[in-house]
mmCIF file of the C-alpha atoms, coordinates in Angstrom:
data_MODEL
# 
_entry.id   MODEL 
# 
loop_
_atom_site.group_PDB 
_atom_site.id 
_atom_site.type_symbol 
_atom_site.label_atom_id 
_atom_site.label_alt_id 
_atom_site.label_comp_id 
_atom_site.label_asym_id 
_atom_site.label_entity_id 
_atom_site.label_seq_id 
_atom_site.pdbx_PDB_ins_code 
_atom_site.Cartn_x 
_atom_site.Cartn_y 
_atom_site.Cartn_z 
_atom_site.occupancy 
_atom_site.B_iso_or_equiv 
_atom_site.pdbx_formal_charge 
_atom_site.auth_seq_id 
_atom_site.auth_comp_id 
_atom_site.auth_asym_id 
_atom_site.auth_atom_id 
_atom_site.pdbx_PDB_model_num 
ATOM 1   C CA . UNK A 1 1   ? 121.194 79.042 89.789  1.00 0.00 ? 1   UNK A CA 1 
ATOM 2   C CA . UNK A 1 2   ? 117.758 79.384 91.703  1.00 0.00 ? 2   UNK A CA 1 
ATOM 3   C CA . UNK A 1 3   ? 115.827 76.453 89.459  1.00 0.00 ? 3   UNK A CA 1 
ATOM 4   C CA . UNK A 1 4   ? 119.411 74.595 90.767  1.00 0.00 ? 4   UNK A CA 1 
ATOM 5   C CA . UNK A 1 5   ? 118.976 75.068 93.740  1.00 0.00 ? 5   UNK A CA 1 
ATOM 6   C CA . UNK A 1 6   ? 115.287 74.445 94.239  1.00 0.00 ? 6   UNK A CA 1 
ATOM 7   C CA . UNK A 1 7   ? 115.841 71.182 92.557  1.00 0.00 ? 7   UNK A CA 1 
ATOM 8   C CA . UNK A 1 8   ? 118.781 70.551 94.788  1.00 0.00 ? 8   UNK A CA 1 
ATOM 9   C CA . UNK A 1 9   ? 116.739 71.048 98.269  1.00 0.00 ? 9   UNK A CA 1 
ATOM 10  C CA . UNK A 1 10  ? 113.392 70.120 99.218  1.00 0.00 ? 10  UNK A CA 1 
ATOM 11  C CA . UNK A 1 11  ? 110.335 72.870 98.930  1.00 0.00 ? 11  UNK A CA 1 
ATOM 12  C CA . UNK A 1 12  ? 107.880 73.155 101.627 1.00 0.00 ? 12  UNK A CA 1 
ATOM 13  C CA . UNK A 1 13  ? 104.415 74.461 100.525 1.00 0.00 ? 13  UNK A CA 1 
ATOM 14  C CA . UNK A 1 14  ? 103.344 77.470 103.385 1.00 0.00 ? 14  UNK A CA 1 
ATOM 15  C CA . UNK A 1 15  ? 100.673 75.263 104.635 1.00 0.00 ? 15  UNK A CA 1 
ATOM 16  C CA . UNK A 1 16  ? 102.676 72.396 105.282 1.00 0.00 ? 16  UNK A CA 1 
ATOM 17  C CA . UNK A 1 17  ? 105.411 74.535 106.839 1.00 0.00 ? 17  UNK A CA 1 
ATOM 18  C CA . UNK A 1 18  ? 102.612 75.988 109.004 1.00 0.00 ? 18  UNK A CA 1 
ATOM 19  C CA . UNK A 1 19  ? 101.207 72.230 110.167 1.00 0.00 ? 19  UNK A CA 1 
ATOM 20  C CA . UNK A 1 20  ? 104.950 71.887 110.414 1.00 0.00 ? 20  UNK A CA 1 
ATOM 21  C CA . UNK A 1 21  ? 105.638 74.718 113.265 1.00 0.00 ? 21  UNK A CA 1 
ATOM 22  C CA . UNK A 1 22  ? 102.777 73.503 114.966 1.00 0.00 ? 22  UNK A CA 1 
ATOM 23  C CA . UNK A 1 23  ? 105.429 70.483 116.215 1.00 0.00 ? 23  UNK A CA 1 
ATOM 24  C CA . UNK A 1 24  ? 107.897 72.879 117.434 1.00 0.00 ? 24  UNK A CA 1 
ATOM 25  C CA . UNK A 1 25  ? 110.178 70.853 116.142 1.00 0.00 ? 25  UNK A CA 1 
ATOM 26  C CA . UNK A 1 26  ? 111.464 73.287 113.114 1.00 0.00 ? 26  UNK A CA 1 
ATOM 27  C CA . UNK A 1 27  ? 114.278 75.956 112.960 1.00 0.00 ? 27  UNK A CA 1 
ATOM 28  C CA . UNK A 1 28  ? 112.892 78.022 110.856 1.00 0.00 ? 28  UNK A CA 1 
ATOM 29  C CA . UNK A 1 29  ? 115.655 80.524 109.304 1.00 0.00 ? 29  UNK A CA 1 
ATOM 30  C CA . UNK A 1 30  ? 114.596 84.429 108.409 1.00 0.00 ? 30  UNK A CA 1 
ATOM 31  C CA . UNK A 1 31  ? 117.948 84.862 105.582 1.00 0.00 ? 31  UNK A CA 1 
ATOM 32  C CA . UNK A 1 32  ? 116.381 88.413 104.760 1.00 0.00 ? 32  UNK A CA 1 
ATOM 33  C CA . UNK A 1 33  ? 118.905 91.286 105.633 1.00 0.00 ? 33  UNK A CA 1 
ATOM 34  C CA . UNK A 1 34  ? 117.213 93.043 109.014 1.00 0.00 ? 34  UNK A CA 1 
ATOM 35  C CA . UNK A 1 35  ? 115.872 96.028 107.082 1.00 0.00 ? 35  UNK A CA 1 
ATOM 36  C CA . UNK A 1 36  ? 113.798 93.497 105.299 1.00 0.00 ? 36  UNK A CA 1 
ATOM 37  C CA . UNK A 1 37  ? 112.520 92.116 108.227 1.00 0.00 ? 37  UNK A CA 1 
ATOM 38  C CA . UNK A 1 38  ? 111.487 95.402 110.219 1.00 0.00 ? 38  UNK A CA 1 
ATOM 39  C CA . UNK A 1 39  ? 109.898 96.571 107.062 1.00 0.00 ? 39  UNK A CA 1 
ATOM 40  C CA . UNK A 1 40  ? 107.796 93.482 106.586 1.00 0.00 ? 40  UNK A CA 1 
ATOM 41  C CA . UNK A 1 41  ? 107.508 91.763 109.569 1.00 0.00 ? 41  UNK A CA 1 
ATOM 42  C CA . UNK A 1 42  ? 108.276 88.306 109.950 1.00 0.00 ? 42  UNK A CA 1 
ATOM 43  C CA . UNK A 1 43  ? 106.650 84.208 110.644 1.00 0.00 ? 43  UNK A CA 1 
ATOM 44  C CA . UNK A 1 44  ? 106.344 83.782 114.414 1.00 0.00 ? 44  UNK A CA 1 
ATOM 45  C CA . UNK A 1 45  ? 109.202 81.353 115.782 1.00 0.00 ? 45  UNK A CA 1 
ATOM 46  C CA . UNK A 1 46  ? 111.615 82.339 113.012 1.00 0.00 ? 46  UNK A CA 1 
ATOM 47  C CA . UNK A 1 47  ? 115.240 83.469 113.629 1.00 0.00 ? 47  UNK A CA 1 
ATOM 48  C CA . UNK A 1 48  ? 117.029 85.935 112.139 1.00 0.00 ? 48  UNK A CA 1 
ATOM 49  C CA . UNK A 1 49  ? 119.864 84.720 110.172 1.00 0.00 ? 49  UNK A CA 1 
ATOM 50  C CA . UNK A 1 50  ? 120.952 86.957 107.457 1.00 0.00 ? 50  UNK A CA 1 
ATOM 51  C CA . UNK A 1 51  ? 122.184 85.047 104.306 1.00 0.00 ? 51  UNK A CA 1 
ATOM 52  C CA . UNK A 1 52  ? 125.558 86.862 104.102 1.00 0.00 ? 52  UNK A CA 1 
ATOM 53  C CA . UNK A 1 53  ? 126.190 85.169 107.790 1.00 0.00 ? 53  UNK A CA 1 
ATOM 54  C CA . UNK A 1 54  ? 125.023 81.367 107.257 1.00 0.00 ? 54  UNK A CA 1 
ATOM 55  C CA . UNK A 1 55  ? 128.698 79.917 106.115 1.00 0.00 ? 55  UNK A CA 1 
ATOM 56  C CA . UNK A 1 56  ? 129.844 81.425 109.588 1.00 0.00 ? 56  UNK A CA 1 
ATOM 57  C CA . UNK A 1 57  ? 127.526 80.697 111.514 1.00 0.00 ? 57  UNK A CA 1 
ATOM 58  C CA . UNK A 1 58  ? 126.436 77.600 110.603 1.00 0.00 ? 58  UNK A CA 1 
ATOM 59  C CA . UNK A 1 59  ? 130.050 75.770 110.192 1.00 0.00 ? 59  UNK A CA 1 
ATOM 60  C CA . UNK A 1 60  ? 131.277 74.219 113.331 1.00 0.00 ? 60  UNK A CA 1 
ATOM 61  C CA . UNK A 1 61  ? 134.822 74.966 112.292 1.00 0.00 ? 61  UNK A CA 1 
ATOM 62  C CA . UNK A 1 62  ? 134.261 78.673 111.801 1.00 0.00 ? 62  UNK A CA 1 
ATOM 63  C CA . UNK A 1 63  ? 134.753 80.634 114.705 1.00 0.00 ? 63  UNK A CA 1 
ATOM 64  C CA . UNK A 1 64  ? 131.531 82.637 114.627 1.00 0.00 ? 64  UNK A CA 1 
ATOM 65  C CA . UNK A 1 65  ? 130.177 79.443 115.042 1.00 0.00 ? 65  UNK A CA 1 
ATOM 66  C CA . UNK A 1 66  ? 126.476 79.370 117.066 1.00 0.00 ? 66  UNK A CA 1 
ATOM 67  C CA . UNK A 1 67  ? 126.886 78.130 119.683 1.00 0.00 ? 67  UNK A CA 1 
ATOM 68  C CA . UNK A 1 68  ? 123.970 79.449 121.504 1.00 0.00 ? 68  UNK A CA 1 
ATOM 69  C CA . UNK A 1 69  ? 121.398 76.939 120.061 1.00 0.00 ? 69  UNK A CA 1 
ATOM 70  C CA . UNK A 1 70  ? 120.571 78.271 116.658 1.00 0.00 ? 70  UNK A CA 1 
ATOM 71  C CA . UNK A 1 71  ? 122.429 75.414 115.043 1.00 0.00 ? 71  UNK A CA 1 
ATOM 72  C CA . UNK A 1 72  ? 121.617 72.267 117.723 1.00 0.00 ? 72  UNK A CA 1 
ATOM 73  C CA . UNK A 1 73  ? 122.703 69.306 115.765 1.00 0.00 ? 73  UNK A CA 1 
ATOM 74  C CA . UNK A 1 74  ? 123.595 68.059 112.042 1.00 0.00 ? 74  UNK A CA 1 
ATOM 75  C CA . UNK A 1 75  ? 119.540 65.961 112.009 1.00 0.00 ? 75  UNK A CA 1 
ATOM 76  C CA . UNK A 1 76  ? 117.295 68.749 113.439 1.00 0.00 ? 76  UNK A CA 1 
ATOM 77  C CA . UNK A 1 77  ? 114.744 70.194 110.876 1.00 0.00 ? 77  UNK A CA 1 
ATOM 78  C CA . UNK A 1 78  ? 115.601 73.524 109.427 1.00 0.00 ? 78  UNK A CA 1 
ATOM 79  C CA . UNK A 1 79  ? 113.687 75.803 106.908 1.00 0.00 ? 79  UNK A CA 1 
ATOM 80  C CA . UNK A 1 80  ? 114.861 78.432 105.553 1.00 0.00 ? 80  UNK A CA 1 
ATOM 81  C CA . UNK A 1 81  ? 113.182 81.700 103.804 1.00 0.00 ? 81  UNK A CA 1 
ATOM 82  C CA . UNK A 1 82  ? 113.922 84.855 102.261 1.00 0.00 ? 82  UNK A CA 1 
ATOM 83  C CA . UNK A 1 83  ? 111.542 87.377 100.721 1.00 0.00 ? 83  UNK A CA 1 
ATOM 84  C CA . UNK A 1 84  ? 110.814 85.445 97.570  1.00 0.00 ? 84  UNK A CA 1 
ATOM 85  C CA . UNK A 1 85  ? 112.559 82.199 97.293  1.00 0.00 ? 85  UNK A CA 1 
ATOM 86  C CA . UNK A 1 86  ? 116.045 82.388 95.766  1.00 0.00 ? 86  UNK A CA 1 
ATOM 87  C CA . UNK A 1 87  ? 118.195 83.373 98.845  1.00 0.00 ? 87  UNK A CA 1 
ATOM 88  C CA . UNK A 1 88  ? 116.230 80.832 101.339 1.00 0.00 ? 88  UNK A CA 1 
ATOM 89  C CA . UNK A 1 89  ? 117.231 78.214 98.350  1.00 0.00 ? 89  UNK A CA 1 
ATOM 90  C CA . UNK A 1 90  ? 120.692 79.151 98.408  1.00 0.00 ? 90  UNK A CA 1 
ATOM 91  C CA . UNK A 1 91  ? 120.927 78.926 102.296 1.00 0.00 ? 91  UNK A CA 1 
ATOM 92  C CA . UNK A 1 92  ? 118.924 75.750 102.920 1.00 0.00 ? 92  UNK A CA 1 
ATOM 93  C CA . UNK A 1 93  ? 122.074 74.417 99.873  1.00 0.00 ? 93  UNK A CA 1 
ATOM 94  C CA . UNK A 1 94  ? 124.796 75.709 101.695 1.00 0.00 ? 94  UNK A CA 1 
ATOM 95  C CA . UNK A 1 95  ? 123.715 74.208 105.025 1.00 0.00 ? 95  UNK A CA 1 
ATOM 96  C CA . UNK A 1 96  ? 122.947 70.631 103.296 1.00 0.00 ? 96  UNK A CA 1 
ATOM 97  C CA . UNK A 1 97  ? 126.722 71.084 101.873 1.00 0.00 ? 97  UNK A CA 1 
ATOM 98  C CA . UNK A 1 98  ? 127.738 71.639 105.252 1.00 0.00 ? 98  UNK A CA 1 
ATOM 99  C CA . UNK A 1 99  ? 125.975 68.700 106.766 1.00 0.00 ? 99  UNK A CA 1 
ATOM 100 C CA . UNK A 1 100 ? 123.136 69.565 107.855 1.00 0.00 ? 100 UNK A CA 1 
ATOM 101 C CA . UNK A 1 101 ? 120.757 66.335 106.968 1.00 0.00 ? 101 UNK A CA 1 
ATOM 102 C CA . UNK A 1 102 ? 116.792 67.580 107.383 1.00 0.00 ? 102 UNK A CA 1 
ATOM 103 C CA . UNK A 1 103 ? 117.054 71.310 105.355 1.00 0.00 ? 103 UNK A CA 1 
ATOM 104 C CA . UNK A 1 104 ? 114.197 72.178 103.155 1.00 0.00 ? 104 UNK A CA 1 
ATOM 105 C CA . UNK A 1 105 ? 113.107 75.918 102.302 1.00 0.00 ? 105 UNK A CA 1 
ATOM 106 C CA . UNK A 1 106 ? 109.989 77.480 101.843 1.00 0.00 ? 106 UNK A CA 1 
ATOM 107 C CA . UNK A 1 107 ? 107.952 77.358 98.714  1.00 0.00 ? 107 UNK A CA 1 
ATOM 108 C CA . UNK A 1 108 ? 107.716 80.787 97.362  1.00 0.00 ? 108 UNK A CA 1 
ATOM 109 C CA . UNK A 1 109 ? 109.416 82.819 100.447 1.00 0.00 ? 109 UNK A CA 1 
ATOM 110 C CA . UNK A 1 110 ? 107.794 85.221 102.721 1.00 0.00 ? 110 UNK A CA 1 
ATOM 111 C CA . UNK A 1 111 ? 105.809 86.399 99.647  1.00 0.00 ? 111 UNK A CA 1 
ATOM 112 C CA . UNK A 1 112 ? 104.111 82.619 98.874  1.00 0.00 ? 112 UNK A CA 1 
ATOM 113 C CA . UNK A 1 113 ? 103.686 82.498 103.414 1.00 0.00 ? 113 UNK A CA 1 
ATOM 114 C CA . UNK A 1 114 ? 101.388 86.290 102.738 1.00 0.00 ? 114 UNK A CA 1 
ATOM 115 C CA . UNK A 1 115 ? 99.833  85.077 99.948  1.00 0.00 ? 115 UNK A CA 1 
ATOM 116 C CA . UNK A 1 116 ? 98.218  81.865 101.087 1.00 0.00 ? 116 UNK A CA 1 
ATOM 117 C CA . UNK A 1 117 ? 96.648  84.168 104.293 1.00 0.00 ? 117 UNK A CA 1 
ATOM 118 C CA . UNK A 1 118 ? 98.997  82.769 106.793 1.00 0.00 ? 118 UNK A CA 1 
ATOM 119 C CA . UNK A 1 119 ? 99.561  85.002 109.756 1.00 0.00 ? 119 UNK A CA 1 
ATOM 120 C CA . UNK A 1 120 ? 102.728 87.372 109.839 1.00 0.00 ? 120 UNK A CA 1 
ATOM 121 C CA . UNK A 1 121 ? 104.300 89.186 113.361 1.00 0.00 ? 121 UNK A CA 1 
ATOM 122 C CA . UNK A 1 122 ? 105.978 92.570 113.247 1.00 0.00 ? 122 UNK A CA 1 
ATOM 123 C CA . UNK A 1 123 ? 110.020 92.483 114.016 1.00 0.00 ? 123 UNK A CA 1 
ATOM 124 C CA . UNK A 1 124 ? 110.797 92.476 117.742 1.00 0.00 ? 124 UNK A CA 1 
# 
């Protein structure tokens, strides 16, 4: 189900996502559980959107929709990233089949952002 849904979405390699952030112009999604996050620390600019929450959430019909700005609008860019790849996958599929038009997740997870050297922040 992972290869699926890696070949389903686009992949975005760590550095690319990094030139990518430099714009501003990303919502980049944390879909590791909050545990996850304190333990590890996270990307700078990413929100916390645990991956048992994104159908909710993200769906304009559900009434835990976001309204507070997480979710702007069905063409703004969105990545998406768990600890190693397969849950950010799954997310950045279930927003595309929800609308969402610019989704793409990162290449490897949190794990492939550490390994290339790329700068982490502890959990606020």
């Amino acid at each position: 189900m992972w290869a699926a849904a890696n070949d389903q979405v686009e992949l975005v390699s760590p550095e690319d996502l990094a030139k990518e952030l430099d714009t501003g112009d990303v919502l980049l999604l944390d879909t590791r559980l909050p545990k996850e996050i304190e333990r590890m620390g996270t990307i700078e600019g990413s929100v916390a959107v645990p991956r048992q929450v994104v159908e909710w959430w993200a769906d304009p019909d559900s009434p835990y929709f976001r309204t507070d700005g997480v979710f702007r609008d069905f063409d703004q860019r969105i990545v998406t990233f768990c600890d190693g790849g397969g849950n950010g996958a799954f997310t950045a599929v279930t927003l595309e089949e929800l609308g969402y038009n610019n989704v793409a997740t990162l290449e490897g997870g949190f794990y492939g952002w550490v390994g290339s050297g790329l700068a982490t922040i502890a959990a606020s």
